[in-house]
C-alpha positions in Angstrom: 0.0 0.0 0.0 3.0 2.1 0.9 4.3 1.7 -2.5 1.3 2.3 -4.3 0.9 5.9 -2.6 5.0 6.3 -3.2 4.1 6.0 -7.2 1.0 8.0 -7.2 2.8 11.0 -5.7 5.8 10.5 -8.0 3.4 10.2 -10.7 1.5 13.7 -9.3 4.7 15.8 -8.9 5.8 14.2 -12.2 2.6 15.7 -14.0 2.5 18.9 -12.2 6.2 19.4 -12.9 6.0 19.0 -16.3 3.4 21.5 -17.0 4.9 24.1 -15.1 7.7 24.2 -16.8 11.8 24.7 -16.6 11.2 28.6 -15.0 9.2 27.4 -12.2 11.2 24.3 -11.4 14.4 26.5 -11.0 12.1 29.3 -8.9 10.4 26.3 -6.6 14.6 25.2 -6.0 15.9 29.0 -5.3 13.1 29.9 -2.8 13.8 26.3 -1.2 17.4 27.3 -0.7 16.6 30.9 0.7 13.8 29.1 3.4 17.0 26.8 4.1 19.3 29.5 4.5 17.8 32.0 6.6 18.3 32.9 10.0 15.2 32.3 11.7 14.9 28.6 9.9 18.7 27.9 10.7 17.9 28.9 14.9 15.1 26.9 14.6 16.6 23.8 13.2 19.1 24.2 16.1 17.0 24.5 18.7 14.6 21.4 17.7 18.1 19.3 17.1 18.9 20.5 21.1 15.4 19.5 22.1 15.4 16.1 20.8 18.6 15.7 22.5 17.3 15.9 25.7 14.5 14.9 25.2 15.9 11.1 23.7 18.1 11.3 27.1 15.0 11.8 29.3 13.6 8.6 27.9 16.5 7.0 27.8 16.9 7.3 31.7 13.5 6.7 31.9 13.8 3.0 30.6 16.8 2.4 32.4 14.9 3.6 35.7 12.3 1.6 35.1 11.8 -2.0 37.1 10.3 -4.4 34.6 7.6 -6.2 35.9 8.3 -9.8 35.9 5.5 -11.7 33.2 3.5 -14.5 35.3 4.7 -17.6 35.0 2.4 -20.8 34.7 3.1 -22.1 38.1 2.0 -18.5 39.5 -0.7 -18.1 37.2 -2.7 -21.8 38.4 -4.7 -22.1 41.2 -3.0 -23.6 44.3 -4.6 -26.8 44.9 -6.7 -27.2 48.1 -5.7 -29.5 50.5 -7.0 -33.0 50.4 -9.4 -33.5 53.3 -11.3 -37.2 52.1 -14.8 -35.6 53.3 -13.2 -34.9 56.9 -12.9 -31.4 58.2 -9.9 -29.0 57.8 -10.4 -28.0 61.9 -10.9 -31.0 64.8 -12.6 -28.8 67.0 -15.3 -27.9 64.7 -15.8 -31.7 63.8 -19.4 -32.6 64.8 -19.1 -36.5 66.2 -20.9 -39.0 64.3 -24.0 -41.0 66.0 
């Protein structure tokens, strides 16, 4: 699907470039290189570079501070089995005598 959208927009700038022409190809490229070149773009750029930075340290720390929760086993996952009584019960003293 991705590839089908990559060829469709190739095959739309394709078309459009075409019909404008040389002139505007070479206009579209200088006005590209003037937005790359000026000041405010070039502080930007810097400043977004900086904050990913940190930001990819905070998360980095982040994991490493992290305890990973141990997945249940089978064993802990089971019930525990109840104790075999053979009908009698589990306390003496509450055992009612049999007439």
């Amino acid at each position: 699907m991705k590839i089908v959208k990559l060829a469709a927009g190739f095959a739309i700038g394709y078309v459009l470039g075409s019909r404008a022409g040389r002139d505007t190809y070479q206009k579209i490229v200088a006005n590209t290189q003037q937005l790359r070149e000026h000041p405010t773009v070039q502080q930007a750029k810097s400043l977004l570079a900086g904050s990913a930075d940190k930001a990819t340290a905070k998360l980095h720390q982040a994991a490493i501070d992290l305890e990973p929760t141990p997945a249940p086993t089978p064993a802990s996952v089971r019930p525990k089995p109840r104790p075999r009584t053979n009908g009698a019960p589990l306390d003496p003293a509450a055992a009612k005598p049999l007439s």
